[in-house]
PAZAPA-4460 file (N, C-alpha, C; in steps of 0.05 Angstrom, whole numbers, plus 32768, in hexadecimal, padded with zeros to 4 digits):
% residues 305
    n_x    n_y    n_z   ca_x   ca_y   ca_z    c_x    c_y    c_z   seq   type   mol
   8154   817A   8B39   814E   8181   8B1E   8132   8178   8B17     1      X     A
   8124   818E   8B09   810F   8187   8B05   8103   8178   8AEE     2      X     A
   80F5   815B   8AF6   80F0   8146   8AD9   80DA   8154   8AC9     3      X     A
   80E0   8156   8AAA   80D4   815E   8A9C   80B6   814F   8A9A     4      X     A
   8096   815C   8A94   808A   8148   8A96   8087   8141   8A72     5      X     A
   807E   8129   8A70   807F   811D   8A52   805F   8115   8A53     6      X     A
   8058   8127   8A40   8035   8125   8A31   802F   811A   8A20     7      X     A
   8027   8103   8A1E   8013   80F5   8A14   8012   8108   89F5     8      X     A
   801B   8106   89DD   800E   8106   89C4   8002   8101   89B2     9      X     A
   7FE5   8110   89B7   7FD3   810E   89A0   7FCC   8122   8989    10      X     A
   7FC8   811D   8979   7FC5   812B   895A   7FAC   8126   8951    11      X     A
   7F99   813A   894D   7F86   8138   893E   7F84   8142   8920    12      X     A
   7F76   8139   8904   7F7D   8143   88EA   7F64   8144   88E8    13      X     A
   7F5C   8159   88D3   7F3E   8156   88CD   7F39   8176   88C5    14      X     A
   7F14   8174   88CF   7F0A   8195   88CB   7F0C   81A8   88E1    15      X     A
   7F0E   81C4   88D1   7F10   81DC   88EF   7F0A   81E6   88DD    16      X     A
   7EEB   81F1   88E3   7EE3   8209   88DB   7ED0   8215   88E3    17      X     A
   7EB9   8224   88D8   7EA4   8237   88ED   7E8B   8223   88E8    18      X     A
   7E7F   8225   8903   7E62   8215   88FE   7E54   8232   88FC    19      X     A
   7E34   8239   88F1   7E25   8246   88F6   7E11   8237   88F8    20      X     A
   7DFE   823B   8910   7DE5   8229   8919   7DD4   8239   8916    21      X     A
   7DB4   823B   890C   7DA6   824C   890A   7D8A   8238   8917    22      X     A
   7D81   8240   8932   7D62   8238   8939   7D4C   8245   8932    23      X     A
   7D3A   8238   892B   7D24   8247   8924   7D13   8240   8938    24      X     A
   7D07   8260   8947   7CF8   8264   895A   7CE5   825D   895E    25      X     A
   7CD3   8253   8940   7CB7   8247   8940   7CAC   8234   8933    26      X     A
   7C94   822E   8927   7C97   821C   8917   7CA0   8226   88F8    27      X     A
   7CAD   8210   88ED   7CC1   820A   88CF   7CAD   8219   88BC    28      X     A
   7CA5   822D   88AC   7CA3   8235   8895   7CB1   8231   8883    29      X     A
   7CB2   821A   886C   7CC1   821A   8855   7CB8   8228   8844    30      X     A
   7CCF   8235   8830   7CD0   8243   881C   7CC7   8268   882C    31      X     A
   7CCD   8262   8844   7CC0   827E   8854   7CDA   8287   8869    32      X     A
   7CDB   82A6   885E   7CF3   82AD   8881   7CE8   82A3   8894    33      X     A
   7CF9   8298   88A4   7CF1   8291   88BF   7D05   829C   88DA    34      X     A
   7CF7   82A8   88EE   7D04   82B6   8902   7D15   82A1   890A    35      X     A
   7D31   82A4   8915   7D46   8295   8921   7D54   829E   8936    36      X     A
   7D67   8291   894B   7D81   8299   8953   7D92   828C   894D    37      X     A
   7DAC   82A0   8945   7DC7   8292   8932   7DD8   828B   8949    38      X     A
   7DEE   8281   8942   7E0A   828A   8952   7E1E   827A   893E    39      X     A
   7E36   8287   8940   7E4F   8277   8932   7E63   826F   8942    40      X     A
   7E67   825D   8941   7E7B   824C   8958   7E94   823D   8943    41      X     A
   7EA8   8237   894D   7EB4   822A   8942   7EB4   8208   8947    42      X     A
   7EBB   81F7   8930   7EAF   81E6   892A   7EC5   81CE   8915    43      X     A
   7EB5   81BC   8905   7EC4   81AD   88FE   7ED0   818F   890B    44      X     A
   7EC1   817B   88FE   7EC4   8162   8914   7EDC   8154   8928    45      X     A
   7EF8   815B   8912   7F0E   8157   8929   7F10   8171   893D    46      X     A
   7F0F   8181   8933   7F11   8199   8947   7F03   81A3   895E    47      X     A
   7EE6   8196   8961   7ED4   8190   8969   7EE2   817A   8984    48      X     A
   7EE9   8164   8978   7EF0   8150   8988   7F0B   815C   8999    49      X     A
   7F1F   8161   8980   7F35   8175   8999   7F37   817C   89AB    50      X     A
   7F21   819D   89A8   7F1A   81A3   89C0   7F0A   819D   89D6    51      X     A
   7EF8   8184   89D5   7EEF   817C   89E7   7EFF   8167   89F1    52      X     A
   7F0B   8157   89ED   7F23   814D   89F5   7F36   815C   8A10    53      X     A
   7F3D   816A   89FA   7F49   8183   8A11   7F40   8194   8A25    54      X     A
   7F27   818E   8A27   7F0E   819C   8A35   7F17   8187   8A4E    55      X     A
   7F20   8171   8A41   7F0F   8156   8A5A   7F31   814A   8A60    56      X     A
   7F43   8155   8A58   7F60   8149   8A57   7F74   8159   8A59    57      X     A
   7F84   815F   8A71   7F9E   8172   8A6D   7FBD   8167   8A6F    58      X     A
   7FB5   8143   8A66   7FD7   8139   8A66   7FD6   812F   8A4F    59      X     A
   7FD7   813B   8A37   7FDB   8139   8A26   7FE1   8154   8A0D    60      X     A
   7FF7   814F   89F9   8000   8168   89EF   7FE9   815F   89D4    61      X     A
   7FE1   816C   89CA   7FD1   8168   89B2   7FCD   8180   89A3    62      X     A
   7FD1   8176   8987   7FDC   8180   8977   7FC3   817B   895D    63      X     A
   7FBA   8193   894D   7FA6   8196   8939   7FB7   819B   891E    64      X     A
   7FAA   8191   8904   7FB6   8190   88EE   7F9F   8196   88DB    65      X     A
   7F9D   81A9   88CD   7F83   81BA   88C3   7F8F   81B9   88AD    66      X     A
   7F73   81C8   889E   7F79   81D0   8886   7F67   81F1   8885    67      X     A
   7F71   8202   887A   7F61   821C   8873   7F65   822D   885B    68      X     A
   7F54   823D   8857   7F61   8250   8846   7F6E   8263   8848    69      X     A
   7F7F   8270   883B   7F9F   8285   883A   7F91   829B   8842    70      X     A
   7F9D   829E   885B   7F8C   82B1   8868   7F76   82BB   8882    71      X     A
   7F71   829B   8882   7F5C   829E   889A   7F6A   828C   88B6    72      X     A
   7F65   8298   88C1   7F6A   828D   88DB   7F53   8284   88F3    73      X     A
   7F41   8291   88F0   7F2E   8291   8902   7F23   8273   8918    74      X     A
   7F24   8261   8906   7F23   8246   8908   7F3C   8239   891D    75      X     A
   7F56   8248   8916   7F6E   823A   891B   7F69   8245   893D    76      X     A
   7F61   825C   8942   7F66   826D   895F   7F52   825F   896E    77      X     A
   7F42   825E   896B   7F35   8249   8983   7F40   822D   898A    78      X     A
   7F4F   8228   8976   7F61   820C   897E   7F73   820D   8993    79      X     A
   7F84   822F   8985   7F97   8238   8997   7F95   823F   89B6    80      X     A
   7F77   824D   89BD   7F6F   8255   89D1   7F6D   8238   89E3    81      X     A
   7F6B   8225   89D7   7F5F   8205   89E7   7F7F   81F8   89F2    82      X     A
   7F96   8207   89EC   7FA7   81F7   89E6   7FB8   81E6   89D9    83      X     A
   7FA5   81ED   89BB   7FAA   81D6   89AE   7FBB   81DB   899D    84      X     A
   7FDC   81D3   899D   7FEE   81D8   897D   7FDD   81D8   8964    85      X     A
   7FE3   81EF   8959   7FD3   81ED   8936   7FEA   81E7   8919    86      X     A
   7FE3   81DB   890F   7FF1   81E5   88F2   7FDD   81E5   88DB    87      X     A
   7FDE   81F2   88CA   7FCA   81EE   88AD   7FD8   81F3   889F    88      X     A
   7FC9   81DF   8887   7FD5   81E0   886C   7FC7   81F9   885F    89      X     A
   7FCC   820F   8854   7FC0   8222   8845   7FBA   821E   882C    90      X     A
   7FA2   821E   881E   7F94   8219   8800   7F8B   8233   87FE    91      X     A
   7F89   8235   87DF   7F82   8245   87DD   7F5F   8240   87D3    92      X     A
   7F49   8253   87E1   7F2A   824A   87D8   7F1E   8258   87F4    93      X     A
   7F07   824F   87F3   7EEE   8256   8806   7EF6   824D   8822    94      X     A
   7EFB   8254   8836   7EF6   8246   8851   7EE8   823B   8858    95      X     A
   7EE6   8216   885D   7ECF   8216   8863   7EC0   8210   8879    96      X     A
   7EA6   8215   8872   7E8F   821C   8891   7E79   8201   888A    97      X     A
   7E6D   8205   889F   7E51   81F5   889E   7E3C   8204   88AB    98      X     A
   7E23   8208   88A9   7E06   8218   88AF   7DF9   81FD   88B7    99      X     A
   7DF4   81FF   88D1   7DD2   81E9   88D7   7DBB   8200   88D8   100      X     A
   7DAD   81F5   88CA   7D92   81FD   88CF   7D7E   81EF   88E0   101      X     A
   7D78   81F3   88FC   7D65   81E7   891A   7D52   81E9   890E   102      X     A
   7D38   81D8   8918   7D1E   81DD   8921   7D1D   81EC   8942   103      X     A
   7D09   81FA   8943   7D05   8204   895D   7D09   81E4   8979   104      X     A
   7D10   81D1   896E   7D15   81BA   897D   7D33   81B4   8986   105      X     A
   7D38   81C2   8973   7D5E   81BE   8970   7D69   819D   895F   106      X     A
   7D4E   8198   8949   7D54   817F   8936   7D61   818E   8915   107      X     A
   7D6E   8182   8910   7D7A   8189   88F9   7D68   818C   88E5   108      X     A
   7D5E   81A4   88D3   7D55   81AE   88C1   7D61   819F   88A2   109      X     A
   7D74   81AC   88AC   7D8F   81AC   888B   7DAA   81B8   8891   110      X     A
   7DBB   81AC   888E   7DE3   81AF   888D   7DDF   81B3   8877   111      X     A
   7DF2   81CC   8875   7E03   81D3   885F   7E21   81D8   885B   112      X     A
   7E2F   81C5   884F   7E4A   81C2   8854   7E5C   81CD   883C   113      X     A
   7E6E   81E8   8845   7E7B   81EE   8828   7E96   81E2   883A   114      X     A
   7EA0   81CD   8823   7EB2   81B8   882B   7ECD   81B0   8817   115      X     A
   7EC9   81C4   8807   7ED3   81C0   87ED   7EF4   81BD   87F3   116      X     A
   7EF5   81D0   8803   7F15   81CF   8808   7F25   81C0   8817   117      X     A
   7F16   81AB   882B   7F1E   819E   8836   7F27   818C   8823   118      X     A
   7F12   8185   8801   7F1C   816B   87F0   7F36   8173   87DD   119      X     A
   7F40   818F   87DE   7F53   8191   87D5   7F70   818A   87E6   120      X     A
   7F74   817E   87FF   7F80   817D   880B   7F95   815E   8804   121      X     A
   7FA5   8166   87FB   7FBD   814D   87F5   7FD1   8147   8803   122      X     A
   7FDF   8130   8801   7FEC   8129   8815   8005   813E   881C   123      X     A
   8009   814D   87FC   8025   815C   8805   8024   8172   8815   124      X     A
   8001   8177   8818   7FF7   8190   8832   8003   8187   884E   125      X     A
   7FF4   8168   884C   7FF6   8166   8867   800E   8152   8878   126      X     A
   8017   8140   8866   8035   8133   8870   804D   814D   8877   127      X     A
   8050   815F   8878   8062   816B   887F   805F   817A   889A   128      X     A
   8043   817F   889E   803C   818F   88BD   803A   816C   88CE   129      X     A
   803C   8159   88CE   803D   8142   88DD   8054   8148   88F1   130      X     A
   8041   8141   890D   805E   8144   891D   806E   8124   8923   131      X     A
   8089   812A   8937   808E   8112   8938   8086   8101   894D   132      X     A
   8080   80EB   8944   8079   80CF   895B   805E   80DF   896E   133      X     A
   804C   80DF   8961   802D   80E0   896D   802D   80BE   8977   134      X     A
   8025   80C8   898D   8013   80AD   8998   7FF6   80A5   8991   135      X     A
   7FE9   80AE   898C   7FCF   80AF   8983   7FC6   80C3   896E   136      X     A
   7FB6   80BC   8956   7FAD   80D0   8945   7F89   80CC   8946   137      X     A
   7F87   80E4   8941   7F6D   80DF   893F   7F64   80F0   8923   138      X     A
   7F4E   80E0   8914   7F50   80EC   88F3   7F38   80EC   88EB   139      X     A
   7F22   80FF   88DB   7F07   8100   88D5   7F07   8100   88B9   140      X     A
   7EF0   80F6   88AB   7EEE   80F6   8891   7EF2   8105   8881   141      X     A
   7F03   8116   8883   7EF0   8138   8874   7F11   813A   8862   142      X     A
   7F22   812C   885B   7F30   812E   884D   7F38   8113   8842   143      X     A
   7F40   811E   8824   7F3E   8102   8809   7F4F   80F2   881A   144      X     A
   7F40   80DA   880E   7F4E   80C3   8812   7F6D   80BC   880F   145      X     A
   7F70   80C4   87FA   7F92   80BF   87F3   7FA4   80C9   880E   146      X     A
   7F97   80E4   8816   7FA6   80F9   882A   7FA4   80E3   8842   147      X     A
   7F94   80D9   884B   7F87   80CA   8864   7F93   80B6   8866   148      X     A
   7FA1   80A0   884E   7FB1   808E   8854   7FCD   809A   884F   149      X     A
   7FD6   80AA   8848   7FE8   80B6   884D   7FF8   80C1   8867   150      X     A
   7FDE   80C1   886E   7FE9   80CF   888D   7FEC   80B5   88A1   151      X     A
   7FCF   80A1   889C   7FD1   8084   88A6   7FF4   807F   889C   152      X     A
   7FFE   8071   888F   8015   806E   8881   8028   8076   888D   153      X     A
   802F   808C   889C   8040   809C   88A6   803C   809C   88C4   154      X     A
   802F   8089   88CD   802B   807C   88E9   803E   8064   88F3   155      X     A
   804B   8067   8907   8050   8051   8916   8046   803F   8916   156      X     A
   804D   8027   8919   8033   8012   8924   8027   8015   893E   157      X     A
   8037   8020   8951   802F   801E   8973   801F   8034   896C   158      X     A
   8017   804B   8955   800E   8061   895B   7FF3   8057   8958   159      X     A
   7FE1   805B   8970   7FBA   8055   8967   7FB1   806D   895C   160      X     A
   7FA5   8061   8941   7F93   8072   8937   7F7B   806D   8938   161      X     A
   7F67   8086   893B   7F4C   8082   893A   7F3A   8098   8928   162      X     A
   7F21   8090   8920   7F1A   80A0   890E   7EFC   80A7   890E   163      X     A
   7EF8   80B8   8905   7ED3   80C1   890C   7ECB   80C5   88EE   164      X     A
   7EAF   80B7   88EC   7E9F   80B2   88D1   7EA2   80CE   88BC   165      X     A
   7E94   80E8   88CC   7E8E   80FB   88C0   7E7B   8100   88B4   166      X     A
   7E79   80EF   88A2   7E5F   80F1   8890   7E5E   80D8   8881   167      X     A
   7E39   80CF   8877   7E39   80BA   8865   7E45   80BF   884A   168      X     A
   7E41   80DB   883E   7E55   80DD   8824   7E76   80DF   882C   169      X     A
   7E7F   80DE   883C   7EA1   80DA   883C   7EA9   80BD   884B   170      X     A
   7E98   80AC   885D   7EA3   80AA   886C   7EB0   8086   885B   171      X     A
   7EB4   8080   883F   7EC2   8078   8831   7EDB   807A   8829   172      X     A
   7EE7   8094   8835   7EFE   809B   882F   7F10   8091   884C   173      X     A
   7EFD   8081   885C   7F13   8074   886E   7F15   805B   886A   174      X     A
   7F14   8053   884E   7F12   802F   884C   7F2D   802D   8844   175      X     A
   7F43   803E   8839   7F5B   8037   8831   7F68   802A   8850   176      X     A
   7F64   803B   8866   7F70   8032   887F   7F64   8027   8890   177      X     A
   7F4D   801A   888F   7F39   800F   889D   7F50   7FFB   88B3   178      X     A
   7F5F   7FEA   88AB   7F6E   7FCD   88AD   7F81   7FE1   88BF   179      X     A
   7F88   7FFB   88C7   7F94   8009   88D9   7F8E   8018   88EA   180      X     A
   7F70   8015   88E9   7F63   8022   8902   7F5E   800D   8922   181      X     A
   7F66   8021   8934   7F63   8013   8957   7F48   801B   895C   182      X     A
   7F3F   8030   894D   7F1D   803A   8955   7F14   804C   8942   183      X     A
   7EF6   8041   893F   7EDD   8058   8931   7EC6   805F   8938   184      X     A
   7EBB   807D   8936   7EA9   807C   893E   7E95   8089   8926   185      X     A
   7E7A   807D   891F   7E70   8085   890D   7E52   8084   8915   186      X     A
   7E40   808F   88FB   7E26   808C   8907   7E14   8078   88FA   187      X     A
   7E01   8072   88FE   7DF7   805F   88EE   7DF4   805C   88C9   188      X     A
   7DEF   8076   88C1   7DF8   8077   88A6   7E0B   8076   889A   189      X     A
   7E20   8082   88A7   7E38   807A   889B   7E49   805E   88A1   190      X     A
   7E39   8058   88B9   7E48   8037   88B9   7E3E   8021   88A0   191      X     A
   7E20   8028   88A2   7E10   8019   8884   7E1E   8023   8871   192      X     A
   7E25   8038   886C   7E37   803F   8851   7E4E   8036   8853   193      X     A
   7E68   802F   8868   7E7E   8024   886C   7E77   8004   886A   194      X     A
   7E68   7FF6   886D   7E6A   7FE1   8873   7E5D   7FD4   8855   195      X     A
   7E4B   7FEA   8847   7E3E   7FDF   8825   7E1F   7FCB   8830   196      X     A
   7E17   7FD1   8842   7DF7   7FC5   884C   7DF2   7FDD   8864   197      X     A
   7DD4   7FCD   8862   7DCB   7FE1   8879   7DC0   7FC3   888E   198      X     A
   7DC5   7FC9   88B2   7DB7   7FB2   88BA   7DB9   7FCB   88D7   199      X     A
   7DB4   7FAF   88F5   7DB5   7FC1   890C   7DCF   7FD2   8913   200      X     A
   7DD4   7FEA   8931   7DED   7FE6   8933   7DFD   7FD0   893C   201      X     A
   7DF2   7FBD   8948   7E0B   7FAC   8952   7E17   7F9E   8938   202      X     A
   7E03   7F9A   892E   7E09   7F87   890F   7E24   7F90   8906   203      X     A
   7E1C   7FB0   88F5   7E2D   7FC2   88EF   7E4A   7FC1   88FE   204      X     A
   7E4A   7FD1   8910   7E5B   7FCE   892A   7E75   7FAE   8921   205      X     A
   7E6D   7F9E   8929   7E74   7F82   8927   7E75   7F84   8909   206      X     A
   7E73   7F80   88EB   7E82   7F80   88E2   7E8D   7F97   88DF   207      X     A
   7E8D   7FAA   88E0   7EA9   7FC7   88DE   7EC3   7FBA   88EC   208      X     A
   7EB7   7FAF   890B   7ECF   7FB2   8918   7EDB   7F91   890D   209      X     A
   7ED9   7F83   88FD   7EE7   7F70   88EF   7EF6   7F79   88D8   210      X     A
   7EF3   7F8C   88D2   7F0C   7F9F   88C4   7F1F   7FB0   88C6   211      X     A
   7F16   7FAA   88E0   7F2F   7FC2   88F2   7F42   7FB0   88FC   212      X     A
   7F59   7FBD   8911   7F6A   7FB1   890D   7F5B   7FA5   892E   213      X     A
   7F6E   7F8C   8936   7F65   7F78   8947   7F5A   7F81   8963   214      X     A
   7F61   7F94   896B   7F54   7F9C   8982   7F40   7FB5   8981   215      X     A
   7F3E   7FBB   8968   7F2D   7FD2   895E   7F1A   7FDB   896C   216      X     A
   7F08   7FF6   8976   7EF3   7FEE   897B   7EE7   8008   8968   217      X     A
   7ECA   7FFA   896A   7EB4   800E   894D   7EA0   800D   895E   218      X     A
   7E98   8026   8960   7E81   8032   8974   7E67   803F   8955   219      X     A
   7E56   8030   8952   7E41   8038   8941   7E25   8048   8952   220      X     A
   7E27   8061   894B   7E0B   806E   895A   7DF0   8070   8946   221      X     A
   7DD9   807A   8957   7DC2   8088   893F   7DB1   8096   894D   222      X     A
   7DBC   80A5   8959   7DB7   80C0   8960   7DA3   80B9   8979   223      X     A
   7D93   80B9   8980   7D7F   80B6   899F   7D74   8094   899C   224      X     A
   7D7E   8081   8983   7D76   8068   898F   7D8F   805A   898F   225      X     A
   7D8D   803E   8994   7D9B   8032   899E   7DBA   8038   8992   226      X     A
   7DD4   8031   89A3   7DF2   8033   8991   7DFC   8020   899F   227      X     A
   7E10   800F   8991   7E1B   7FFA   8995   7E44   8000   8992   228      X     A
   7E47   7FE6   899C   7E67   7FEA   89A9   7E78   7FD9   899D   229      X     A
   7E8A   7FD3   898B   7E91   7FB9   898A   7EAD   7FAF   8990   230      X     A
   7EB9   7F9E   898F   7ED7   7F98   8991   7EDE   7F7E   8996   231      X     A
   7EF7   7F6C   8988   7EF9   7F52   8988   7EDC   7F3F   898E   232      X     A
   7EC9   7F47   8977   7EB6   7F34   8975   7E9E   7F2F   8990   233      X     A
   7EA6   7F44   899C   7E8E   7F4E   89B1   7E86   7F61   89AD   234      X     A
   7E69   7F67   89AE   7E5C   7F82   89A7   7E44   7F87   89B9   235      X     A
   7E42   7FA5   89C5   7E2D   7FA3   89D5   7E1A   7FBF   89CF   236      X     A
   7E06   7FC5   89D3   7DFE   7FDA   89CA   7DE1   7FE4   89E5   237      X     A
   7DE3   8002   89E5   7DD0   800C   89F1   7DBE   8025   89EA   238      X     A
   7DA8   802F   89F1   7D9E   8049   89EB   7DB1   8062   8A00   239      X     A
   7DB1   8073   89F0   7DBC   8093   89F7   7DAA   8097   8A12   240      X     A
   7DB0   80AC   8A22   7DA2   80B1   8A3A   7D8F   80C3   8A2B   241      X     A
   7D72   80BF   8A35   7D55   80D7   8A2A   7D62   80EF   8A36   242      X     A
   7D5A   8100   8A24   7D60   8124   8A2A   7D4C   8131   8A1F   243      X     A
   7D4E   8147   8A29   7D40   815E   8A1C   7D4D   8166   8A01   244      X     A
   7D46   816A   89E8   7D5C   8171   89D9   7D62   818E   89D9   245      X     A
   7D76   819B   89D4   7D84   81BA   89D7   7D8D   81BA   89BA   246      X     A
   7DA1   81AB   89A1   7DB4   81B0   8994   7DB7   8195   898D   247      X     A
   7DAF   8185   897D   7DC3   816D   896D   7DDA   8172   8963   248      X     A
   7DE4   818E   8957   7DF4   818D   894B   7E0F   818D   895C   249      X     A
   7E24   8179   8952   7E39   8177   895E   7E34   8165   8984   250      X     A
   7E2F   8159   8979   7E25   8148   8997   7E2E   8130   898F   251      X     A
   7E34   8127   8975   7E42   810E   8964   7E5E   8112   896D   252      X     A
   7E71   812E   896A   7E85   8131   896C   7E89   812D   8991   253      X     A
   7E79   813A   8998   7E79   8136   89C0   7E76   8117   89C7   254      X     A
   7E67   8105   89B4   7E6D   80E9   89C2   7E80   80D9   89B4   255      X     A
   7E85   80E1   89A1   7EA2   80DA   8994   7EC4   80E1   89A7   256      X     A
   7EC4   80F4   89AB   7ED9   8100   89BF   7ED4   80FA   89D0   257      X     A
   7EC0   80F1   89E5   7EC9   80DD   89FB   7EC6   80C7   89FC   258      X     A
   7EC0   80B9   89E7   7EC3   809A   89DE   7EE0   809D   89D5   259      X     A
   7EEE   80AE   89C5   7F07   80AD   89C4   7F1E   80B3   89DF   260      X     A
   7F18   80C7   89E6   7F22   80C6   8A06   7F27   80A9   8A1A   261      X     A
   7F14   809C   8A16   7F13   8081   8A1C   7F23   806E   8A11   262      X     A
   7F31   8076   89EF   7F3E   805D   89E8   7F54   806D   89F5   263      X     A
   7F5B   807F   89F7   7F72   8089   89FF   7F78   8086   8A1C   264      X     A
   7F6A   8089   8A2A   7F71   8079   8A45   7F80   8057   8A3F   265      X     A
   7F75   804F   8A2F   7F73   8031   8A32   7F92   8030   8A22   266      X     A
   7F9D   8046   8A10   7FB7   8042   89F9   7FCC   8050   8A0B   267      X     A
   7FBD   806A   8A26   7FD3   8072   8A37   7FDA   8061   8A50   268      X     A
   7FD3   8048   8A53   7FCC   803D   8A6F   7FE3   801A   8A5F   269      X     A
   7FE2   800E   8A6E   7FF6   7FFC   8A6B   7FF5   7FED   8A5C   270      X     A
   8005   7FD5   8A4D   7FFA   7FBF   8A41   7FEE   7FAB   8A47   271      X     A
   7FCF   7FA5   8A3C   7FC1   7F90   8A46   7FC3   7F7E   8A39   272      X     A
   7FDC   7F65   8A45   7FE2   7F57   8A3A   7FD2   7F3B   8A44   273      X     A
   7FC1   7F41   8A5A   7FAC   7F2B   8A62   7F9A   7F28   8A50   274      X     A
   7F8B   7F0A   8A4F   7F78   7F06   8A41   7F61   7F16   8A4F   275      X     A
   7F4F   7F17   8A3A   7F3A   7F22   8A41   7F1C   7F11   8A3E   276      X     A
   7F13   7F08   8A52   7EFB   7EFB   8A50   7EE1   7F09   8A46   277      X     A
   7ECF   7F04   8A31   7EBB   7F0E   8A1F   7EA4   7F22   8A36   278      X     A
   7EA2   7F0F   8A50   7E97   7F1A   8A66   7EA4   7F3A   8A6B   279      X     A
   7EBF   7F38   8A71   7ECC   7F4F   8A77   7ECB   7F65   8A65   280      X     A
   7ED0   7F5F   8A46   7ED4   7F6C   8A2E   7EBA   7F78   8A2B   281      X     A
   7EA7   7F66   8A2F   7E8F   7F7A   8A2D   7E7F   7F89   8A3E   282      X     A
   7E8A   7F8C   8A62   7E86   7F9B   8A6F   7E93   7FB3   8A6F   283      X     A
   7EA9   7FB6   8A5F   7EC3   7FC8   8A5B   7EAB   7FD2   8A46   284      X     A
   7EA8   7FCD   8A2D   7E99   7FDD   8A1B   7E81   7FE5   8A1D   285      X     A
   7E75   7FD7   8A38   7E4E   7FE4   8A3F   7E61   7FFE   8A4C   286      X     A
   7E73   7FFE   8A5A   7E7A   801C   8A6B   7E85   8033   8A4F   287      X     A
   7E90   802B   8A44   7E94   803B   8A30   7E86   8041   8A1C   288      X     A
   7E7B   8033   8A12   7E59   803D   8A09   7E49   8058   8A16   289      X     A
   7E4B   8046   8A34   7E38   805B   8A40   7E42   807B   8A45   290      X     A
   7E5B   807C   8A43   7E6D   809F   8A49   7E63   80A1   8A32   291      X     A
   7E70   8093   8A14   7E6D   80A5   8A06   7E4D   80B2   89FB   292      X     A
   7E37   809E   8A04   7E1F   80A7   8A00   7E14   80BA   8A13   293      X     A
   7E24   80BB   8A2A   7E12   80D4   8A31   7E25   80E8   8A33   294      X     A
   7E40   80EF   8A22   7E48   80FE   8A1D   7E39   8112   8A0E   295      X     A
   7E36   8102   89FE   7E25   810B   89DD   7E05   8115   89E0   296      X     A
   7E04   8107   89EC   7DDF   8109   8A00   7DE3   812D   8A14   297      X     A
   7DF5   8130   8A26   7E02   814A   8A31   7E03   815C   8A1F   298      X     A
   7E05   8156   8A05   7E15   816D   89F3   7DF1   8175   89EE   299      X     A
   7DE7   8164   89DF   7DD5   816E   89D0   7DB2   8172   89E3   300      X     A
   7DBD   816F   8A01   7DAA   817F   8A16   7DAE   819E   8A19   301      X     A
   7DC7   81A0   8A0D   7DE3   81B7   8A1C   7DEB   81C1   8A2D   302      X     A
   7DF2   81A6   8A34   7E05   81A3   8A4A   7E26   819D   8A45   303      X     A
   7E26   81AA   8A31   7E41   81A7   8A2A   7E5D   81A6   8A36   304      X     A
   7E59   81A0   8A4E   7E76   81AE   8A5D   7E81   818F   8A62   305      X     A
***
């Protein structure tokens, strides 16, 4: 008889929706048309991470929990195509998208985020599409706070949660569950905004991860200089690998998802109930540092695979 195999459950909650990227071919003319190439991709920071996850992982069942408007699907099918279980809460409003605008460099111009509908999202959307006994969740800023400990709340204790900044205007809405997070990853502005100062990343880093829960770890980046690692009061930090740049956008979400990949090895793999010497602990986080920086470094050469 043949043994059933048993997959690993993870749950991602957050955004799914359309990115549109627009480069501009030459130099920036403001207040002037400027020649471009578009493309629309699908997008959205947990969804983002999802599927690259799944890109890089096939023993695990994982499962997406959206929000959209009555009606659209578009967002949900590329989830589907990845493998990924969907459910959404349906609102009624705008779908929303985000537009980058490139320099002919591939540096961010200007984001424009119509987001509105994600803040209508309440708990009674999303506590009912919850499946049962996730082993891991993974959760992004982009929905109210109330909703976010709600869903925290409705966790196991053995279940690790981890969570990605999003942005410096939201990424406040993860202080209700801070004291329940196993991992974060954010960027340097939004850690200065989570933490109420601005200093280095390790600084940062080190206190975040004193508000997490005891084995936490908080990965603070800033884009091509230095990013730092932290966990039980060791923190180590390095520069991203030099690239050519292709695309910043979404290269946050590419070294996020394999810095998370990594806690998940470590939550699918046995209990380490050995001590851990500061030596050891922080050779464990220079290697993990280093995937996830040149994950993120890959993406935005485009080398995305």
């Amino acid at each position: 008889m043949k043994v059933p195999v048993v997959l690993f459950k993870l749950l991602l909650l957050g955004a799914c929706h359309t990115d549109t990227t627009s480069r501009i071919t030459g130099p920036v003319r403001h207040g002037r048309t400027n020649p471009a190439t578009s493309s629309a991709l699908p997008g959205g920071v947990a969804a983002n991470i999802a599927r690259s996850i799944r890109q890089h992982r096939a023993d695990m069942k994982i499962t997406f929990i959206g929000a959209a408007a009555t009606g659209n699907d578009d967002a949900a099918s590329s989830l589907r195509n990845a493998d990924i279980d969907v459910a959404f809460a349906r609102l009624n409003g705008s779908h929303p998208s985000y537009n980058a605008i490139l320099d002919h460099n591939g540096e961010l111009i200007i984001g424009v985020a119509d987001m509105a509908l994600y803040d209508a999202v309440t708990p009674t959307d999303i506590i009912p599409l919850l499946p049962e006994h996730p082993q891991a969740v993974i959760v992004d800023a982009n929905f109210p706070a109330e909703t976010l400990a709600a869903i925290a709340a409705r966790l196991s204790d053995d279940c690790c949660l981890y969570a990605a900044g999003t942005s410096a205007q939201k990424v406040h809405r993860l202080v209700p569950m801070m004291n329940r997070l196993d991992a974060l990853v954010l960027n340097r502005a939004e850690a200065c905004e989570l933490a109420g100062k601005t200093g280095a990343v390790d600084e940062l880093a080190m206190t975040l991860s004193a508000q997490l829960r005891a084995d936490a770890l908080v990965l603070v980046s800033d884009g091509a200089e230095p990013a730092a690692l932290a966990a039980r009061g060791t923190v180590v930090s390095s520069a991203p690998p030099k690239i050519t740049l292709a695309n910043a956008n979404g290269a946050g979400d590419a070294m996020a998802a394999a810095f998370f990949c990594l806690c998940l090895d470590r939550a699918m793999g046995p209990p380490d109930t050995a001590a851990t010497s500061a030596e050891v602990l922080a050779e464990t986080l220079e290697d993990m540092l280093a995937n996830a920086l040149t994950a993120g470094a890959n993406f935005a050469a485009g080398n995305n695979v």
